[in-house]
C-alpha positions as CSV (number, residue, x, y, z in Angstrom):
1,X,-7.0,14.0,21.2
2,X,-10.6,13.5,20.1
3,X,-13.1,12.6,22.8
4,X,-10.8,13.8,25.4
5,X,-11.0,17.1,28.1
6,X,-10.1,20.0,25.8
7,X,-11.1,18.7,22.4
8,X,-14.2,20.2,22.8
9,X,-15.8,23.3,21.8
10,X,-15.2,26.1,23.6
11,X,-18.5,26.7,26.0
12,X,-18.6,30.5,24.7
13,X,-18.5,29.3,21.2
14,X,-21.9,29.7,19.1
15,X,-22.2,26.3,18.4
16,X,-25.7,27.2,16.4
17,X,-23.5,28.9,13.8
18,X,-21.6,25.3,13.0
19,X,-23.0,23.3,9.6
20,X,-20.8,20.1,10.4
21,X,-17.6,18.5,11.6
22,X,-14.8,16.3,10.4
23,X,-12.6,14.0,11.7
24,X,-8.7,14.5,10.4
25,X,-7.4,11.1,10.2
26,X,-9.9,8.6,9.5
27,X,-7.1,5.7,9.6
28,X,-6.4,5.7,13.3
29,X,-3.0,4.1,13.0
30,X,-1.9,7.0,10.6
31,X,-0.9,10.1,12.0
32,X,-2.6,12.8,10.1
33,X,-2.3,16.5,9.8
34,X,-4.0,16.9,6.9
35,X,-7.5,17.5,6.7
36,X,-8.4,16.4,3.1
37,X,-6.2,12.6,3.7
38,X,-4.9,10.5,5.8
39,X,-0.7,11.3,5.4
40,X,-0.9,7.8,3.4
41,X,-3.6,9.9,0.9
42,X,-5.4,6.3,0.2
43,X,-8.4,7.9,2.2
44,X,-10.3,11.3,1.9
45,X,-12.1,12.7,4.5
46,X,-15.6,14.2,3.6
47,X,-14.6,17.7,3.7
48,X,-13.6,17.7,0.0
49,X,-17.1,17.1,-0.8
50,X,-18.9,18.8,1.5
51,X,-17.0,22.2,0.3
């Protein structure tokens, strides 16, 4: 789960090389696995556009 102990980054990782972040769901009564839409696809997350 997000904001939770072991959501975050590995401490070895080189976090310098990351350019941004996205959330999965961004309904959070819709389980989501996808990382373009919520599993309702009536909401897009912004990694379509940032690709």
């Amino acid at each position: 789960m997000q904001h939770q102990k072991g959501a975050e980054f590995h401490p070895a990782l080189n976090q310098s090389a990351i350019q941004a972040t996205f959330q999965k769901g961004i309904n959070a009564t819709i389980d989501s696995y996808i990382a373009f839409f919520d599993n309702d696809h009536q909401h897009a997350t912004q990694l379509d556009r940032w690709l």
